[in-house]
VEXNUMI-607170 format. One record per residue (C-alpha): residue number from 0; x, y negated, z. Coordinates in steps of 0.25 Angstrom, whole numbers, plus 5000, padded with zeros to 4 digits. Each point is the difference from the previous one (the first is absolute). Layout:
N
<r n="NUM" u="X" v="Y" w="Z"/>
...
//
This chain:
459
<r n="0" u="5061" v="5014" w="4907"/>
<r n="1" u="4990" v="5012" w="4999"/>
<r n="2" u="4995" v="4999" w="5014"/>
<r n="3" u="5000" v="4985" w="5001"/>
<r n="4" u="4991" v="5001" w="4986"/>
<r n="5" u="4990" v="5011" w="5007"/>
<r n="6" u="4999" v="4991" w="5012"/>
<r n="7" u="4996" v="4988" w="4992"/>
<r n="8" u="4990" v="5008" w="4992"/>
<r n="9" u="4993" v="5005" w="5013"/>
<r n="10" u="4999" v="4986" w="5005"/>
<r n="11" u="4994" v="4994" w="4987"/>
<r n="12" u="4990" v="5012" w="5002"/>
<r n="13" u="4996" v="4995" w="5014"/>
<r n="14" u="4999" v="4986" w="4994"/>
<r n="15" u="4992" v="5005" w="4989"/>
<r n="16" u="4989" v="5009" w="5008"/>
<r n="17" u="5001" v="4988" w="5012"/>
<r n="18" u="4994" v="4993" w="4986"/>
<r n="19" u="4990" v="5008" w="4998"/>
<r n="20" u="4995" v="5002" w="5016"/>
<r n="21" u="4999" v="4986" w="5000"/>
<r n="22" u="4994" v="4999" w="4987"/>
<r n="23" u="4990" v="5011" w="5003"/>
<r n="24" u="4997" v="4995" w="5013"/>
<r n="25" u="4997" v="4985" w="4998"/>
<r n="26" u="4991" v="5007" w="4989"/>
<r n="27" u="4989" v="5005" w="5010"/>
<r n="28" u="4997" v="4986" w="5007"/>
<r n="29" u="4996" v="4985" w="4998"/>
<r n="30" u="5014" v="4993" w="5001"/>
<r n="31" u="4998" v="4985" w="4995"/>
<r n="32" u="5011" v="4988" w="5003"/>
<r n="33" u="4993" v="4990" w="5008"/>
<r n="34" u="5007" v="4986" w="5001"/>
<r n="35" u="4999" v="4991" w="5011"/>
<r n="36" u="5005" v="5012" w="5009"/>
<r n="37" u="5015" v="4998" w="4999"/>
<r n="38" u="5002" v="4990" w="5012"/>
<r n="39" u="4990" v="5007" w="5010"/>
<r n="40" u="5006" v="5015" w="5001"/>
<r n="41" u="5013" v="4995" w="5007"/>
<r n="42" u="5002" v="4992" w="5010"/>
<r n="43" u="5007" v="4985" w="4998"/>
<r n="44" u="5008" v="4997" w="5011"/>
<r n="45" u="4997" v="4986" w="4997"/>
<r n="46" u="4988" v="5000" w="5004"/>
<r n="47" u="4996" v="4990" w="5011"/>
<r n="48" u="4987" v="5004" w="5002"/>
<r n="49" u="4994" v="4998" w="5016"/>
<r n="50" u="5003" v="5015" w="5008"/>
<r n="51" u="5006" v="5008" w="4988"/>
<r n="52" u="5012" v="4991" w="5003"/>
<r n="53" u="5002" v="5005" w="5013"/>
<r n="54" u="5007" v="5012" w="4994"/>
<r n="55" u="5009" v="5002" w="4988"/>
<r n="56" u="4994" v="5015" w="4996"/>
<r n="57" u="5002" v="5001" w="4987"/>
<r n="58" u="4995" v="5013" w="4995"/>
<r n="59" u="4985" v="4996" w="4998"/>
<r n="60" u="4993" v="4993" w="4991"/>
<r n="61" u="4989" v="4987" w="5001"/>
<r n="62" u="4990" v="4995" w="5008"/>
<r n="63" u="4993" v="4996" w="4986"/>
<r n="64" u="5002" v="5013" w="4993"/>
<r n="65" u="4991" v="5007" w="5013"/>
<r n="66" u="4989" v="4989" w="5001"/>
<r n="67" u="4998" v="5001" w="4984"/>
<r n="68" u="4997" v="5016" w="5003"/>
<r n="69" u="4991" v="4997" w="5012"/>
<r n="70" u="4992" v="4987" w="4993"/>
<r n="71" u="4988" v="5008" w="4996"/>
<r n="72" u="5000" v="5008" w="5014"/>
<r n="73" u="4988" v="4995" w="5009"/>
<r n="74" u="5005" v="4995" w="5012"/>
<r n="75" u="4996" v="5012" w="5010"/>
<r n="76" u="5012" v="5009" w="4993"/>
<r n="77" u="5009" v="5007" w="5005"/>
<r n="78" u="5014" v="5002" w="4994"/>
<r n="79" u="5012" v="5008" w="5004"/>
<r n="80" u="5015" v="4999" w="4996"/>
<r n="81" u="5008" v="5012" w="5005"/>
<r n="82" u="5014" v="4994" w="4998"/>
<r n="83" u="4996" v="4987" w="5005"/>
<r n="84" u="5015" v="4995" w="5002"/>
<r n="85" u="5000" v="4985" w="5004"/>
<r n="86" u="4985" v="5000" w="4999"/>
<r n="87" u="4997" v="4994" w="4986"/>
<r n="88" u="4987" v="5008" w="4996"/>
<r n="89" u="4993" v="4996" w="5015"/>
<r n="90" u="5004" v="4986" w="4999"/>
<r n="91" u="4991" v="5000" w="4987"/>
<r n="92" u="4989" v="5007" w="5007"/>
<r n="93" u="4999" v="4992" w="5011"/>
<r n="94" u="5001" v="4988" w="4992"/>
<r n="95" u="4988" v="5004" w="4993"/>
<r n="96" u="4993" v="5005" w="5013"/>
<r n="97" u="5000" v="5014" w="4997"/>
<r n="98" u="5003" v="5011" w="5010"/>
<r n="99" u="5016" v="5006" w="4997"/>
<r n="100" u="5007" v="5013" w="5006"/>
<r n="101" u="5015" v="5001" w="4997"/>
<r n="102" u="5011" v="5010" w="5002"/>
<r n="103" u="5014" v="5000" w="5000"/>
<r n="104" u="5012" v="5010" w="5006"/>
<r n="105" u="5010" v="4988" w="5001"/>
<r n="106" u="4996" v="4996" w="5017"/>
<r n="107" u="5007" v="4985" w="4995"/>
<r n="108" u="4991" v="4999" w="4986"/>
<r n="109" u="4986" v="5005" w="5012"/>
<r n="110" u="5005" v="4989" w="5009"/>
<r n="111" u="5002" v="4989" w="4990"/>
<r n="112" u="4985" v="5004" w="4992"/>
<r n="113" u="4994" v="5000" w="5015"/>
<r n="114" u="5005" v="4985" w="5002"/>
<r n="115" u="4997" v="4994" w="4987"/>
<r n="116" u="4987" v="5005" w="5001"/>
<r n="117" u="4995" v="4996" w="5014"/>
<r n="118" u="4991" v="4988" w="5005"/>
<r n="119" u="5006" v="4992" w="5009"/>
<r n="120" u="4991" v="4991" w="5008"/>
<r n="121" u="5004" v="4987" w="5006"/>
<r n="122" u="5005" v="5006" w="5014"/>
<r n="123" u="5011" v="5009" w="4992"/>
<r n="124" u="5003" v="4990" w="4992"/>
<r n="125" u="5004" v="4989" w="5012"/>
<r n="126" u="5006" v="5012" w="5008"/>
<r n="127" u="5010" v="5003" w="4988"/>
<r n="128" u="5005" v="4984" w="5000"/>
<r n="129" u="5002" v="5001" w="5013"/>
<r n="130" u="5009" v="5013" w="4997"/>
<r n="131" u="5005" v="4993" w="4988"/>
<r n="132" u="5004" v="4988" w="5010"/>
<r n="133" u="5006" v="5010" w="5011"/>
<r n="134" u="5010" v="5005" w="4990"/>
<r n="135" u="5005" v="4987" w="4997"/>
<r n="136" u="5008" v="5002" w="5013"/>
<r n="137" u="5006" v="5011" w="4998"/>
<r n="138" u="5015" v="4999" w="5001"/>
<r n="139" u="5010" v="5011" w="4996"/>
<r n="140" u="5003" v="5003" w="5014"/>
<r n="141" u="4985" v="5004" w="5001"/>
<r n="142" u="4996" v="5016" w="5002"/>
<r n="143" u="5004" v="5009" w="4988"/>
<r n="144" u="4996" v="5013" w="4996"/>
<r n="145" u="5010" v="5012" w="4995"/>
<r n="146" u="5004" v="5001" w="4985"/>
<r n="147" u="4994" v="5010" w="4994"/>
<r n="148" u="5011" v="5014" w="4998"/>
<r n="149" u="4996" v="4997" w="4983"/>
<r n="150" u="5017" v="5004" w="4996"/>
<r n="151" u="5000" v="4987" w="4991"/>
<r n="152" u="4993" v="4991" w="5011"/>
<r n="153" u="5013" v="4990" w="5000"/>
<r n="154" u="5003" v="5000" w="4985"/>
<r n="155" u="4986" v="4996" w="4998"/>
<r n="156" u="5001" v="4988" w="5010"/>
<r n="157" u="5011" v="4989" w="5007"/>
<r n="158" u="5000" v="5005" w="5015"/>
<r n="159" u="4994" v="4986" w="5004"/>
<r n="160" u="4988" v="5001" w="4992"/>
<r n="161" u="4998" v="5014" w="5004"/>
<r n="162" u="5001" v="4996" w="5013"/>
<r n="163" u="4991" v="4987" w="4996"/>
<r n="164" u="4990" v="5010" w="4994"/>
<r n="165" u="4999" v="5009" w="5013"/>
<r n="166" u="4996" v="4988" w="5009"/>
<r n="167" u="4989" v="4997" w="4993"/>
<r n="168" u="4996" v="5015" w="5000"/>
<r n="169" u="5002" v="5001" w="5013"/>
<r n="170" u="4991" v="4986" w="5002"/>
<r n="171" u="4990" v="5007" w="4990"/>
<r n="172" u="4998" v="5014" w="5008"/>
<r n="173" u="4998" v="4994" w="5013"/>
<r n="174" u="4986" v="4991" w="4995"/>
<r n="175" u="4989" v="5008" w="5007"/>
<r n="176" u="4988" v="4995" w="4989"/>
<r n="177" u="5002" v="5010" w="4989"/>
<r n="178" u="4993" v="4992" w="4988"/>
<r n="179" u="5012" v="4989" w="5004"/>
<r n="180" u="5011" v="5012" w="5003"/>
<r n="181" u="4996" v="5004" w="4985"/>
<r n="182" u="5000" v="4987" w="4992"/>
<r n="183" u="5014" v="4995" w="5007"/>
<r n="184" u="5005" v="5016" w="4996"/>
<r n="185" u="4995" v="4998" w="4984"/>
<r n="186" u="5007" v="4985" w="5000"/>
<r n="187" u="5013" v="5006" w="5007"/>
<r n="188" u="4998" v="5010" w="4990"/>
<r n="189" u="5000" v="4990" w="4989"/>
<r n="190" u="5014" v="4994" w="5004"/>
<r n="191" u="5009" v="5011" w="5001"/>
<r n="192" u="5003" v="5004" w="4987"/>
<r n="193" u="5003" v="4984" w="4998"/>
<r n="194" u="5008" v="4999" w="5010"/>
<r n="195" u="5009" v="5013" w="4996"/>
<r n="196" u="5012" v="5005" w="4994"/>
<r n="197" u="4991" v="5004" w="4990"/>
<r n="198" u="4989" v="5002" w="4988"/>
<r n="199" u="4989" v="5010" w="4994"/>
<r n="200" u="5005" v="5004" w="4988"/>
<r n="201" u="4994" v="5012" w="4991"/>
<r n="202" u="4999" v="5011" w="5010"/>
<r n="203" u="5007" v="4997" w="5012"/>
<r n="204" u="5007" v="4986" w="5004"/>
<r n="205" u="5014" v="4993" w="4995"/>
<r n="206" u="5009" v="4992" w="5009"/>
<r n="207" u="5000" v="4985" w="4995"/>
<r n="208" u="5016" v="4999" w="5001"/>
<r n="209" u="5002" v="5010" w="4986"/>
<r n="210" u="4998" v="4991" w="4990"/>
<r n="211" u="4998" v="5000" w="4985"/>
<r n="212" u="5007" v="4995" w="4989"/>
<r n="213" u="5001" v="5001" w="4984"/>
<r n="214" u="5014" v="5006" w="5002"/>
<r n="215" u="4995" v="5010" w="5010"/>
<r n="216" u="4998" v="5002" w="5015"/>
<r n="217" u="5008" v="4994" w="5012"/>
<r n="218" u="4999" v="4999" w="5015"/>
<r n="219" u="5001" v="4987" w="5008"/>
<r n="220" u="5004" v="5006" w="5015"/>
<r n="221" u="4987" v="5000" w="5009"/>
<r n="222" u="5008" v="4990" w="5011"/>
<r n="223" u="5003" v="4989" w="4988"/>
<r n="224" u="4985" v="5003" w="4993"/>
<r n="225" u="4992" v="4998" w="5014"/>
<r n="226" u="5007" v="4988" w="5006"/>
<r n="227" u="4996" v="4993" w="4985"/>
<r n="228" u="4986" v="5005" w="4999"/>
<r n="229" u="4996" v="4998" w="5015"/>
<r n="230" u="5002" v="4988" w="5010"/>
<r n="231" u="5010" v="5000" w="5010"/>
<r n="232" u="4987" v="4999" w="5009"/>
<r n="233" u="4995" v="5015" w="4998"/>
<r n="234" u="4991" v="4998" w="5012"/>
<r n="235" u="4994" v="4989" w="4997"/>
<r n="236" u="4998" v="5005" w="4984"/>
<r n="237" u="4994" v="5014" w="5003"/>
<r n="238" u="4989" v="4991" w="5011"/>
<r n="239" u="4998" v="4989" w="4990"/>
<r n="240" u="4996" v="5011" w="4989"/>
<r n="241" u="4990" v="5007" w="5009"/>
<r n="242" u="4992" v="4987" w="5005"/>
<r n="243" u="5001" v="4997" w="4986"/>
<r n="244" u="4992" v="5013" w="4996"/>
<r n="245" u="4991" v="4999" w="5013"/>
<r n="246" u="4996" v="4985" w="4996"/>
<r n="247" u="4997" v="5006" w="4985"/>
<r n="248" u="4992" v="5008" w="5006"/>
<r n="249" u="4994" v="4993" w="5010"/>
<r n="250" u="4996" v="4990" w="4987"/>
<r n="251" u="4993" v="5013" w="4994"/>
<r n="252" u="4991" v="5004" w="5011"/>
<r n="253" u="4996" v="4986" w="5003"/>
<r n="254" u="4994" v="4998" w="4987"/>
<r n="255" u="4985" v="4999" w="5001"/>
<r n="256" u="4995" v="5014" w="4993"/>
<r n="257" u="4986" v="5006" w="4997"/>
<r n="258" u="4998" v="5010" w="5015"/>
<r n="259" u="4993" v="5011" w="4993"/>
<r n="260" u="5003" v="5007" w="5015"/>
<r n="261" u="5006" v="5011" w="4992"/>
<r n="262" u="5015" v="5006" w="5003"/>
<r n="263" u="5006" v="5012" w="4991"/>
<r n="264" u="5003" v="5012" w="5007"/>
<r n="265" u="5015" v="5005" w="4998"/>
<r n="266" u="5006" v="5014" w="5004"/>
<r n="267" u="5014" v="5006" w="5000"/>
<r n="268" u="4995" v="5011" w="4990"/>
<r n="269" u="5004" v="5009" w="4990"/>
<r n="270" u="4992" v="4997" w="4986"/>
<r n="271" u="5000" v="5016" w="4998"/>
<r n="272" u="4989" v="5000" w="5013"/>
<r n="273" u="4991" v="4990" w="4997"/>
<r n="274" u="4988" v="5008" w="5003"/>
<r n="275" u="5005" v="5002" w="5014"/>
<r n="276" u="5000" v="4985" w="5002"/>
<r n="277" u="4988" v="4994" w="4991"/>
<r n="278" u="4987" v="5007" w="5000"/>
<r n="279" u="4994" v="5006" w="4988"/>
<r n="280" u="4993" v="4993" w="4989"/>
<r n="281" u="5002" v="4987" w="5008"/>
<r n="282" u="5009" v="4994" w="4989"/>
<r n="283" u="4995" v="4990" w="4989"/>
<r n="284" u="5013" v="4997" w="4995"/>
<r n="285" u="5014" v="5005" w="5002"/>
<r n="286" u="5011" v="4992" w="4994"/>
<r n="287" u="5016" v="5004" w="5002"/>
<r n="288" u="5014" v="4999" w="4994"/>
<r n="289" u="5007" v="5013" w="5004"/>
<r n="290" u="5018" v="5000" w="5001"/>
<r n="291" u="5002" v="5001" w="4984"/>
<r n="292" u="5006" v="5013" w="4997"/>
<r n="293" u="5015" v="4993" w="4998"/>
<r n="294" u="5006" v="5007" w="5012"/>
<r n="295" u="5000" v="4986" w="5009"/>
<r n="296" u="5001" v="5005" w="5015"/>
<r n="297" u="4992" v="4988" w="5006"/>
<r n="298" u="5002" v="5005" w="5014"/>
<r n="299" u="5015" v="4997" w="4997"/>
<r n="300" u="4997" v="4985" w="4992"/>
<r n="301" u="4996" v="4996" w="5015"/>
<r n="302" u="5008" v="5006" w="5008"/>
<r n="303" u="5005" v="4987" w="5007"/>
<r n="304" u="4986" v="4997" w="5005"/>
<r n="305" u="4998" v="5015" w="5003"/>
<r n="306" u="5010" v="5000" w="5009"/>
<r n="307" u="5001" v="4986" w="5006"/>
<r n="308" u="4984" v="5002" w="5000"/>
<r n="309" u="5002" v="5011" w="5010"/>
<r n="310" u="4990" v="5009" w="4992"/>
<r n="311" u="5010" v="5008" w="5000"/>
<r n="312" u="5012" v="5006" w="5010"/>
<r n="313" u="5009" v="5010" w="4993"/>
<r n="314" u="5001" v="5005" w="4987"/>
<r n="315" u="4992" v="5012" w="5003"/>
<r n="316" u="4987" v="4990" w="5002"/>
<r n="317" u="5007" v="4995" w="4984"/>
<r n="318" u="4999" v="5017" w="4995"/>
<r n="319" u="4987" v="4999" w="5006"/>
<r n="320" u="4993" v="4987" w="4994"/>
<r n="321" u="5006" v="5006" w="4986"/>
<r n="322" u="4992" v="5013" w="5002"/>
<r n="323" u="4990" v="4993" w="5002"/>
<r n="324" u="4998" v="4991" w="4987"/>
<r n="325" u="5000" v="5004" w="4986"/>
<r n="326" u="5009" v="5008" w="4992"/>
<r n="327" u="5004" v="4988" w="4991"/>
<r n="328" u="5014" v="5002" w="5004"/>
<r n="329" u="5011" v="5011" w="5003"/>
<r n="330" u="5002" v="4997" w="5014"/>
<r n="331" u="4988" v="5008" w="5005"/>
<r n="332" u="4999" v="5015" w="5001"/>
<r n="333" u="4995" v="5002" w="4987"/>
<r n="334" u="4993" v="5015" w="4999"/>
<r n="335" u="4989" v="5004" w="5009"/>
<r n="336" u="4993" v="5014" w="5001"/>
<r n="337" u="4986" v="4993" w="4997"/>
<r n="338" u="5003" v="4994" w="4989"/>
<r n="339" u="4991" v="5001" w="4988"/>
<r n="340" u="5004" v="5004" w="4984"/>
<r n="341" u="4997" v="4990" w="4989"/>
<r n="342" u="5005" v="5005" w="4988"/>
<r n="343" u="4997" v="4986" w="4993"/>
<r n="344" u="5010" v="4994" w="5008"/>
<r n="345" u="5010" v="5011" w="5000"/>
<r n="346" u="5000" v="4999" w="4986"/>
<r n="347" u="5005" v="4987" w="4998"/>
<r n="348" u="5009" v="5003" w="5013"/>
<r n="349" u="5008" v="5011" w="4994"/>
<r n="350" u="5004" v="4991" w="4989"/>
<r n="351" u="5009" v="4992" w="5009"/>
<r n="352" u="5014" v="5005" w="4999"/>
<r n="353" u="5006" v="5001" w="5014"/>
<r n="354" u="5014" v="4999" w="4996"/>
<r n="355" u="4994" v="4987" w="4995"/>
<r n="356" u="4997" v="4991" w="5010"/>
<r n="357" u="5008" v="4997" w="5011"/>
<r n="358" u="4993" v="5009" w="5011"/>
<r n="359" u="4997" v="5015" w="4996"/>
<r n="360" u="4988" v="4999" w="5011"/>
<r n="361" u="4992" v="4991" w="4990"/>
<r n="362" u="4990" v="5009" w="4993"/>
<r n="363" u="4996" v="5006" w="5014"/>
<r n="364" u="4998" v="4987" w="5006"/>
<r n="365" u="4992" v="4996" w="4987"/>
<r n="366" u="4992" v="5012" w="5002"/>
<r n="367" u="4997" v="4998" w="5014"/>
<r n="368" u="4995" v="4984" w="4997"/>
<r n="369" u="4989" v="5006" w="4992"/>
<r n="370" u="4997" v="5010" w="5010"/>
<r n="371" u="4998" v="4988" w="5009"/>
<r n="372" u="4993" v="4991" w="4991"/>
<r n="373" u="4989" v="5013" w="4997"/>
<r n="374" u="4998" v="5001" w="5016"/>
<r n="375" u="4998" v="4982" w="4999"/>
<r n="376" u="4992" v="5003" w="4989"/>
<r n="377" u="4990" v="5012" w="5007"/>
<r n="378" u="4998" v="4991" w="5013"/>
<r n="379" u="4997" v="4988" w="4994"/>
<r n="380" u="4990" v="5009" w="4992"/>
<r n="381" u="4994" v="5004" w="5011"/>
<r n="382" u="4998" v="4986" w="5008"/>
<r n="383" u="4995" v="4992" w="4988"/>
<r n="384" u="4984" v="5000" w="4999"/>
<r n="385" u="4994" v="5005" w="4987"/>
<r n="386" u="5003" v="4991" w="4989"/>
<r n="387" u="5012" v="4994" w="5008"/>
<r n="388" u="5011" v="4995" w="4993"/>
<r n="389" u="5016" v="5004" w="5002"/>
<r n="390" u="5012" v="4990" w="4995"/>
<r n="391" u="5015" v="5002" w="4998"/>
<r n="392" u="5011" v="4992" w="4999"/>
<r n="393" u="5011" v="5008" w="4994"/>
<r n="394" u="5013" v="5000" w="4993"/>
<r n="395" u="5006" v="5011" w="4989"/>
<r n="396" u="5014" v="5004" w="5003"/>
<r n="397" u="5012" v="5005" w="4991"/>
<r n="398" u="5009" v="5012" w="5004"/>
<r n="399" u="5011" v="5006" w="4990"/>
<r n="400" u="4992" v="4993" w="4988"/>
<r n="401" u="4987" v="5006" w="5003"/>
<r n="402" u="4990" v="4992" w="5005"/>
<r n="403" u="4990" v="5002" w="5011"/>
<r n="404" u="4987" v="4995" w="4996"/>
<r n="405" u="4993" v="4996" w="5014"/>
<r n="406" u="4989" v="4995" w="4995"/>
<r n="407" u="4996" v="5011" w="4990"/>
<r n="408" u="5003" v="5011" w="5009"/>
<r n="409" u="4992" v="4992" w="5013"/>
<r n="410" u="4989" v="5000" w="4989"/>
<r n="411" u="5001" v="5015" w="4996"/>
<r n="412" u="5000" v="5004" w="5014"/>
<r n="413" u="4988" v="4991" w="5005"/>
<r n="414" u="4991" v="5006" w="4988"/>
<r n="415" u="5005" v="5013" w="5003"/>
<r n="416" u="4995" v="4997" w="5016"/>
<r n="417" u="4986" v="4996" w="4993"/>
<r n="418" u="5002" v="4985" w="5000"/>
<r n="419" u="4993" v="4992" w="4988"/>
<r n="420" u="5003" v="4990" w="4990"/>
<r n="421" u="5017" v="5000" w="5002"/>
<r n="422" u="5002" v="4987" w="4993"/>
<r n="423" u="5016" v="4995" w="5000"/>
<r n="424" u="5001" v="4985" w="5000"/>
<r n="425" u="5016" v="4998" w="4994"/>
<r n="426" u="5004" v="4986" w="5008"/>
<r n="427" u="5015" v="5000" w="4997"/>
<r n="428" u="5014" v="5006" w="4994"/>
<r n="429" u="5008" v="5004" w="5012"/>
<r n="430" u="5015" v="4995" w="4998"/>
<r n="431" u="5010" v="5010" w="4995"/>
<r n="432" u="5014" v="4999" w="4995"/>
<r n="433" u="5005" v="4996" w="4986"/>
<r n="434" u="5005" v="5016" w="5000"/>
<r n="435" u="4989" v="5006" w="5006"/>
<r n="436" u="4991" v="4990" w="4988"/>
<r n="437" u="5008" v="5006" w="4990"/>
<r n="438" u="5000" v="5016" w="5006"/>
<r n="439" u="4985" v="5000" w="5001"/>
<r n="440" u="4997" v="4994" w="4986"/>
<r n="441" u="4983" v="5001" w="4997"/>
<r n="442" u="4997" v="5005" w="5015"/>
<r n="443" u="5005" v="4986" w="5006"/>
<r n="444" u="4986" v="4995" w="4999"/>
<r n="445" u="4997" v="5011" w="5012"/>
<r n="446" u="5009" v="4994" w="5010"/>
<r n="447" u="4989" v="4991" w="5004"/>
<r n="448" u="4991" v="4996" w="5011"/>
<r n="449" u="4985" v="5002" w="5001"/>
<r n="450" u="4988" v="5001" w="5007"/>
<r n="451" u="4992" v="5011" w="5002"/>
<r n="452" u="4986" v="4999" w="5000"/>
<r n="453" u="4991" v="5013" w="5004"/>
<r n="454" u="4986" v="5002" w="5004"/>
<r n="455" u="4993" v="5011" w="5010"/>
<r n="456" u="4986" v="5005" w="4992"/>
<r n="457" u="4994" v="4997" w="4988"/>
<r n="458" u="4993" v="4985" w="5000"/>
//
């Protein structure tokens, strides 16, 4: 009983001085709640809007919410988003005629930004119909690729729609023009997690067959599940979903649009080397939403299309997209040699019990996200112009009871990096559990998402 009451009191202290960091620290900056915000910081996967339909990617936020920051802009602006994922923030540049870069380490997110964001002239756009109208004839005894050696590749699909899926692949590759090979690739891409055993779900995928109920979970065995939720013709069902896709986009790209002859530029990069990509002092506007420090692994959320998608072979190419992103998640190496002290973070860090969250790795790999974030922070610095401005879209995240106040640490950081006017616009509560509600008492109102607002110079 003695022990159990000292480990009780230690964890009311860490609560109580978690309390006081947050307290302290929302102290030091210009935090408002600004409403209207809610509904554009995540994505709606209801949304029908022409060319963002063409890929469900639902960690981003809206085409509205980017516009609004980039009204007052003059048109010869230039704006970077260094994890540009399916190309939300370039969309909005171009839209508005203004010049965008955009970097991502995800290969699938770099071809997916590069495709919404082209001009397609008249020639591409008969030549892809005609495409379109060629793989009408496919038949499944037509020329198939080899599955991908993902372990899970036949839990994840019915062996003909695998097989279905592969002959269009195979169709796909062997287009010579790349603007068409890339469009068909993106709607292919669109369709195989539709036309799959399973789902995205939190951070990783869930199969379809495990169901839920209020008296608990049960399994409906994968043959019974897949002969109910597909046709008997699996051929015909996986060809009519991709020329349903192809003629959705086709609808898109045929839409009469302002020509302002200006394409976004879209690299395979890492955000930490910005400056090795974007030349200094080039940059009116950089505008981002990093992985949320909540230990989501959003190489492992898309997976499926990694692999199908041939951007990767092996699950050493996997190891080696993970080292390449963020450490937002455990599954990265999580220590490095040139890694930078900051005792701000660390103090709010060593709080976090490791016996009390499910993986004792946490803290380092909370540390190391705001090692990264400094680096983001530094090269976007240097590629901004004087009196450029810098927006994030971040969440705050909860481990053991003590929350991690993105926003407010981001802000600390930028200030101490020589950025101005670090203002923190609250857009919404994340959702927590009625326990965790009930554990986190006055500090619930920091489990939130926001927006970031810095600014390079004095005005």
């Amino acid at each position: 009983m003695a022990r159990k009451s000292r480990i009780l009191d230690l964890c009311e202290r860490a609560s109580s001085l978690n309390q006081k960091q947050l307290l302290t620290l929302e102290s030091q900056f210009d935090v408002n709640v600004v409403g209207g915000l809610e509904n554009l910081v995540n994505y709606s996967p209801k949304s029908e809007r022409p060319i963002h339909r063409w890929f469900r990617y639902r960690e981003g936020y809206s085409i509205e919410l980017v516009k609004s920051m980039l009204s007052e802009l003059p048109k010869n602006s230039v704006i970077l988003d260094p994890f540009c994922g399916a190309g939300t923030t370039l969309l909005a540049a171009k839209e508005l005629g203004m010049k965008a870069i955009g970097l991502d380490v995800n290969p699938m997110s770099v071809l997916i930004a590069k495709v919404k964001t082209r001009n397609y002239n008249s020639s591409q756009i008969d030549e892809i119909r005609k495409l379109t109208d060629s793989v009408s004839s496919l038949t499944l005894d037509s020329a198939s690729d080899e599955a991908p050696e993902l372990k899970i590749i036949d839990k994840v699909y019915h062996p003909e729609i695998l097989k279905s899926l592969l002959i269009i692949r195979c169709f796909i590759k062997a287009i010579q023009n790349e603007v068409s090979r890339d469009f068909f690739k993106v709607a292919w891409l669109s369709i195989i997690e539709g036309t799959s055993n399973v789902y995205k779900e939190g951070n990783g995928i869930k199969y379809r067959n495990k169901k839920r109920s209020k008296s608990g979970s049960y399994t409906i065995p994968i043959e019974i599940w897949q002969e109910e939720y597909f046709p008997q013709d699996k051929f015909r069902f996986v060809l009519e979903t991709f020329l349903k896709k192809l003629a959705e986009m086709l609808d898109d790209i045929a839409i009469p649009a302002p020509d302002s002859g200006i394409t976004p530029i879209v690299k395979c990069a890492k955000a930490e080397e910005i400056s090795n990509h974007v030349n200094s002092e080039t940059v009116d506007y950089v505008i981002f939403s990093p992985p949320y420090c909540n230990c989501f692994n959003y190489f492992k959320i898309f997976k499926i299309e990694l692999w199908m998608g041939e951007f990767i072979d092996s699950y050493e190419d996997m190891r080696k997209l993970n080292s390449q992103a963020l450490r937002s998640h455990v599954e990265t190496t999580l220590k490095r040699d040139s890694d930078k002290r900051l005792p701000a973070v660390e103090a709010i860090v060593n709080l976090v019990d490791r016996d009390k969250v499910w993986d004792k790795r946490i803290p380092d790999a909370i540390t190391g996200y705001f090692v990264d974030m400094n680096s983001v922070l530094e090269q976007c610095k240097i590629v901004l112009k004087d009196k450029g401005f810098c927006s994030a879209v971040v969440g705050n995240s909860v481990y053991g009871g003590i929350v991690i106040p993105t926003d407010l640490i981001l802000a600390s950081l930028a200030r101490d990096l020589g950025y101005e006017n670090q203002h923190i616009s609250i857009a919404r509560l994340l959702p927590t559990s009625a326990q965790q509600q009930k554990s986190l008492g006055d500090k619930r109102r920091y489990m939130r998402e926001s927006i970031i607002t810095l600014r390079k110079g004095e005005l």
